[in-house]
N, C-alpha and C positions, 0 to 999 in steps of 0.2 A: 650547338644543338646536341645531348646528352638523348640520345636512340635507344631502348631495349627495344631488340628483335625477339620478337616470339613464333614457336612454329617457324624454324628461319628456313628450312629447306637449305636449299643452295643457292641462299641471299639477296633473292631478289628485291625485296624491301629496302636495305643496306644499298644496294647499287643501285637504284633509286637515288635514295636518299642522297647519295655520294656525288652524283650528277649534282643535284639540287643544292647542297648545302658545303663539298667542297671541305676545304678544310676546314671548316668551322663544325663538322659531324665528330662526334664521338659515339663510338658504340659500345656502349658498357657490357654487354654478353649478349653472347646467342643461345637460344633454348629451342634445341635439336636433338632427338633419340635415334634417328634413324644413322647409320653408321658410315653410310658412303659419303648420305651429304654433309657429314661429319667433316669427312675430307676435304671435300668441295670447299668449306666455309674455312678451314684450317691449310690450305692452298692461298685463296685469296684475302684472307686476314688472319694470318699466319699469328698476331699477338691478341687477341681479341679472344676471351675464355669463351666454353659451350659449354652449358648447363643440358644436361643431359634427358632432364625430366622435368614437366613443368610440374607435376603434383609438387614436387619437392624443392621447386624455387620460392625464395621471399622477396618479394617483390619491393620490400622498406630496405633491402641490403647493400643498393647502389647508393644512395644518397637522393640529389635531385635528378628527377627524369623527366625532361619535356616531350619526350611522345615516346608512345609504345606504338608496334603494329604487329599484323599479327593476323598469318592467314590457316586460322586453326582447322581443324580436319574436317572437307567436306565430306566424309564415308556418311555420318548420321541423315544427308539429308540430301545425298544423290539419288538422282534418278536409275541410275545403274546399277542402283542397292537397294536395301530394303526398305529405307527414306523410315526407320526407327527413330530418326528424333532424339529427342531429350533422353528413350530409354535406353540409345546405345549409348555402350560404355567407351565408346569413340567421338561423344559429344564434350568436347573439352572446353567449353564455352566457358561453365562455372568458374574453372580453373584460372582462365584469362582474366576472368573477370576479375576472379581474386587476387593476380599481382595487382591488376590495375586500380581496384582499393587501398593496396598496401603502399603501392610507388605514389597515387596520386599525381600523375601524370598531366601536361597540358593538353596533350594533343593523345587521341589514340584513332590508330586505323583498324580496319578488320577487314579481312576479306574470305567470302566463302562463294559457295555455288548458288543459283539462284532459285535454288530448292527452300534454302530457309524463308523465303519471303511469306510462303503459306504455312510454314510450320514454327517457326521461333522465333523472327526477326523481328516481332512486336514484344515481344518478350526479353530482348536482349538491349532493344532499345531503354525500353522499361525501367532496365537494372540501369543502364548509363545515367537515362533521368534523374533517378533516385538516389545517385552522387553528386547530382549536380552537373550536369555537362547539359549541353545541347549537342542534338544529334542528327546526322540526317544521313539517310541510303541512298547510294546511287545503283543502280543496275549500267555498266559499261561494258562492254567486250570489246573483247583482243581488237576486233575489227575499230573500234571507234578510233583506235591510234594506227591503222593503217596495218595491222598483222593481215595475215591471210587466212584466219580461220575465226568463226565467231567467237565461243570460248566465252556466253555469257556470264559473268559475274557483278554481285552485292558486291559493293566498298561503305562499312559504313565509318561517318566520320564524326566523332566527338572532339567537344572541346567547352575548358570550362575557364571561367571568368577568375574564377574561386583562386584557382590555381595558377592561373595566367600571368601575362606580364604584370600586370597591374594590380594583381594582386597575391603576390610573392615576394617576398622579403631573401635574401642570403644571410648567410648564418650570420653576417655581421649587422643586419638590420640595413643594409644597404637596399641600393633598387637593382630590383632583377639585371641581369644583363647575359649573353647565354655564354657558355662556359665553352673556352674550345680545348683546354688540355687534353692533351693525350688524343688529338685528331686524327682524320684517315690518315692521313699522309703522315705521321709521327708515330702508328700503329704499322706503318709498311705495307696499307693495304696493296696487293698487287694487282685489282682491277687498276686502280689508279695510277700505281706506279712504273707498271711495265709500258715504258715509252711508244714500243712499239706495238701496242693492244690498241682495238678498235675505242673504248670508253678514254683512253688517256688524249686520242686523237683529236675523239669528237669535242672531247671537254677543252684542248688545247685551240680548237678551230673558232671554238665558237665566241662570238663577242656581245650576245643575250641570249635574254629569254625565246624570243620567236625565233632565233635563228635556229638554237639548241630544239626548239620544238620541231621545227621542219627538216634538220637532220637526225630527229630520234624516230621520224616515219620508215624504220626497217623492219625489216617481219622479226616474227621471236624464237627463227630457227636461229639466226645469226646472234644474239642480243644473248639467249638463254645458253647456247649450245658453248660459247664463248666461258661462261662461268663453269661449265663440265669440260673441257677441253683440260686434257695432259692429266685427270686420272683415271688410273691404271689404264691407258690406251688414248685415242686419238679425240681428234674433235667427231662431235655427233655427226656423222654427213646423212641427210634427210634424203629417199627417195619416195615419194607421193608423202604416205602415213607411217609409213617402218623407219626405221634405222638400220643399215646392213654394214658390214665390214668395221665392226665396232667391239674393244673389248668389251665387260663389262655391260653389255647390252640392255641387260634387263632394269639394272641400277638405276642406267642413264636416262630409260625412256620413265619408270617409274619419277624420277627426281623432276624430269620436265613436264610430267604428266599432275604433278602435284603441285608445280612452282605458280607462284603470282607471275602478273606480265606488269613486269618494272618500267615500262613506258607510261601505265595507267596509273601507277602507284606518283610517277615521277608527276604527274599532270597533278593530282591530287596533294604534294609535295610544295610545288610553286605555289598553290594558291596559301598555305598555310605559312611558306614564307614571305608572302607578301602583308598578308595580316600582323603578323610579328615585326615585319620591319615599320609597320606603321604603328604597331604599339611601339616600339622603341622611341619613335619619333617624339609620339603625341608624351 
């Protein structure tokens, strides 16, 4: 499974993913401006490049890519802003869109606030259409996977036939099959590798799907705070809504303030490799 993270933050999408698909994940880059969580993402996929600016990614420069995701900037269409839309210059929709033209992608995810549903989320569907995908929104929050705060969120999910197993050739005119070179665990990711980290534990414990599902029911103090832990200062220790006795303070809450909740992402993940394994099949 060949990943471009877009918008990676401090890779929640990726560590998702990583639960789900294991070594068979490859993540070809991450596309991240902000500078801590630069670190963050250069901490725990220490070989894994970061493209700094999406204006100026090409999105035809990995090769093939079976899914993009990608929880671009909710500022244009929060409630806690001026909910400018399309006119703010922090609506980076276009931009995604246009790797995801260029990559032709099987799978793409999106996650934003659930401010777009009245202001661009028919519109963005729109554009998916008109490549050819089939689409569909979900609105979930944090709470649907057992977090402790609601944290409603859109996930929308495309995916196109065009592009898919069944209809994809490899450069040799062979039949699709998905590519694992160069995987988590041969990239040294250290969510995975560090034996003694709570994701090496859970993924070591678990012996399925439902089992994995019913031990990923932890809040997303422990889950998130886990991928900010050891920079520049300690793990995030939560008191009610703050964070106290923390370097870096402001970095850290901004970065979990902005991140996806990779439980949801991960629910979203199974279903899309279950579809896959049974294209493989058929």
């Amino acid at each position: 499974m060949r990943m471009l993270d877009l918008f990676s933050g401090i890779g929640g999408f990726s560590l998702a993913a990583s639960w789900v698909w294991g070594d068979e994940l490859e993540i070809v880059s991450f596309c991240e401006i902000d500078k801590f969580c630069q670190k963050v993402l250069n901490k725990h996929w220490p070989n894994v490049q970061i493209h700094d600016d999406i204006k100026t990614l090409k999105g035809d420069q990995f090769g093939t890519i079976d899914i993009i995701c990608g929880g671009f900037p909710c500022q244009p269409f929060s409630v806690a802003g001026k909910q400018g839309g399309a006119r703010d210059d922090r609506a980076l929709w276009p931009e995604m869109f246009r790797v995801i033209k260029e990559s032709k992608p099987i799978w793409v995810i999106g996650e934003n606030v659930a401010g777009i549903i009245n202001m661009e989320l028919d519109n963005y569907i729109s554009d998916l259409e008109g490549e050819g995908y089939e689409v569909q929104a979900f609105n979930i929050p944090a709470c649907g996977v057992d977090a402790r705060h609601k944290r409603e969120r859109v996930w929308i999910l495309a995916y196109s036939e065009q592009f898919g197993c069944r209809g994809r050739n490899n450069e040799n005119g062979d039949e699709w099959k998905i590519q694992t070179a160069g995987s988590c665990s041969s990239c040294e990711c250290k969510v995975l590798a560090d034996s003694k980290g709570i994701y090496a534990q859970r993924l070591k414990d678990r012996s399925g799907e439902e089992q994995f599902r019913r031990s990923c029911r932890w809040s997303i103090e422990p889950a998130m705070g886990e991928l900010v832990n050891g920079i520049s200062g300690g793990l995030v220790r939560f008191e009610g809504r703050t964070a106290t006795g923390i370097k870096n303070r402001v970095n850290k809450l901004k970065a979990l303030g902005n991140a996806i909740v990779p439980q949801v992402a991960a629910e979203i993940m199974f279903a899309i490799k279950k579809v896959m394994d049974i294209e493989k099949i058929s």
